[in-house]
C-alpha positions in Angstrom: 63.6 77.5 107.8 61.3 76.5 110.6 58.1 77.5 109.0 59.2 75.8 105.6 59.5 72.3 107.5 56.4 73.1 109.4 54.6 73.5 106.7 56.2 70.1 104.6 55.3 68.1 107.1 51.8 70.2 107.8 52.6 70.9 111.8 52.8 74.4 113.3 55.0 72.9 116.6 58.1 70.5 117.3 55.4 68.2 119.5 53.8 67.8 117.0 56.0 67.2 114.7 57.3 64.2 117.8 53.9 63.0 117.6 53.8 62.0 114.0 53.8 57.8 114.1 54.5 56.3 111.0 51.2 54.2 109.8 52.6 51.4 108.2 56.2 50.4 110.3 56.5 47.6 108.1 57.0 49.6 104.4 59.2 51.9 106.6 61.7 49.5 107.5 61.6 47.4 104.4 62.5 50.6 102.4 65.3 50.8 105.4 66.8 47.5 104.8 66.0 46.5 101.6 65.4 49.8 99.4 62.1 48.5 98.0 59.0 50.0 98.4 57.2 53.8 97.7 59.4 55.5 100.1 57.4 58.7 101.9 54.4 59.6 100.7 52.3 62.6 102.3 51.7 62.9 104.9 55.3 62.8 105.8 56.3 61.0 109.0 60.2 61.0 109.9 61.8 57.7 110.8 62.5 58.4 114.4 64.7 55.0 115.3 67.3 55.9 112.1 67.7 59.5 112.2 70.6 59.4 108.7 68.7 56.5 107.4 67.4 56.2 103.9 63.9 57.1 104.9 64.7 60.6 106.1 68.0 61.1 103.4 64.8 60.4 101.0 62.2 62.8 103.0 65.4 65.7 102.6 65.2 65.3 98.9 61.4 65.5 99.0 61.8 68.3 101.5 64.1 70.2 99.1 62.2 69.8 96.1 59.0 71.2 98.2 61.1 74.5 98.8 62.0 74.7 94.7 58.3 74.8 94.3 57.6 77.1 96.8 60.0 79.4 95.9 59.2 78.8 91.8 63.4 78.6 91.3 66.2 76.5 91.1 68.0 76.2 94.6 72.3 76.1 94.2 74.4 73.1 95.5 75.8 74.8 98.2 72.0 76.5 99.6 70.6 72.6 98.7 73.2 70.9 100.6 73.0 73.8 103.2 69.0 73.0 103.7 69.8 69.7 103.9 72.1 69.6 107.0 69.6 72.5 108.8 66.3 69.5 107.5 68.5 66.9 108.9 69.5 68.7 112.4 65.9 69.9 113.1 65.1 66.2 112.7 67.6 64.8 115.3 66.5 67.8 117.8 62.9 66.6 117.7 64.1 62.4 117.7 66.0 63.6 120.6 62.6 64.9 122.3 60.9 61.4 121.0 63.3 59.4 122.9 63.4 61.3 125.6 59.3 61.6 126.3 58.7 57.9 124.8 57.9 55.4 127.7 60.6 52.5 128.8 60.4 48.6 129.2 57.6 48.1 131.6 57.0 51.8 132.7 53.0 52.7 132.3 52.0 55.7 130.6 51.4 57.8 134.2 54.7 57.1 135.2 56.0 58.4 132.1 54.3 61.2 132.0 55.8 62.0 135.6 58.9 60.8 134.8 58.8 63.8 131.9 57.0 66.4 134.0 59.8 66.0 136.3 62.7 66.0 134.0 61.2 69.1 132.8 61.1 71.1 136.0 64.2 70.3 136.7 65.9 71.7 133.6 63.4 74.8 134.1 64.8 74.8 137.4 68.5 74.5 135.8 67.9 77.9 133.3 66.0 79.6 136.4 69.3 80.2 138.2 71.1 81.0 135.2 68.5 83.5 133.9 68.1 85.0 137.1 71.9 85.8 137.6 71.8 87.8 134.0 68.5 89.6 134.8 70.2 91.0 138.3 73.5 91.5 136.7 71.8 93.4 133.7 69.6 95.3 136.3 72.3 96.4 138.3 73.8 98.3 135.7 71.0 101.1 135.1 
């Protein structure tokens, strides 16, 4: 599934998929709120403030009909609304990552980055201990 979004939104990683930034806010949010407008064109940029809103329930229906075409067949109710949830979830992983690496109310860019760089090391820190009690259990047993 991974390389099928990767490849409909033309990324090869989930930063980069975070660092997509809509071009025009504005025709985002009026198709939001109002419904008017194009909707997505290519190159596709998620709506990262409304995860289930109409912008991205529109970009799973774009997404779906981009994996009929690649596979040249008809995709079943039940694989299409399948796809859809997996589309969706990958989505609110990566907004999840946005939020989490975007910069808050007054805080300059360094101060985010170490903010980040620190929340990082310590959930590396976190899975260290956790990793290291399974590799010595596991070694033990040989």
């Amino acid at each position: 599934m991974r390389p099928h979004v990767n490849k409909f939104f033309g990324i090869k990683s989930d930063k980069a998929l975070a660092a997509l930034i809509p071009e025009n806010k504005t025709e985002m949010d009026c198709y939001e709120v109002e419904g008017t407008g194009l909707g997505p064109r290519p190159p596709y940029v998620p709506n990262w403030e409304d995860v289930h809103g109409s912008w991205n329930t529109r970009l799973t229906d774009l997404f779906l009909q981009f994996l009929q075409n690649e596979h040249d067949s008809e995709i079943s109710d039940p694989d299409a609304q399948l796809y859809g949830e997996l589309f969706m979830e990958r989505l609110q992983r990566v907004a999840c990552l946005v939020r989490r690496t975007a910069p808050r109310e007054g805080e300059s860019i360094g101060a985010t980055n170490e903010r980040v760089e620190a929340n990082n090391l310590r959930r590396l820190a976190l899975q260290r201990r956790n990793t290291r009690r399974l590799t010595v259990r596991d070694s033990s047993y040989i």
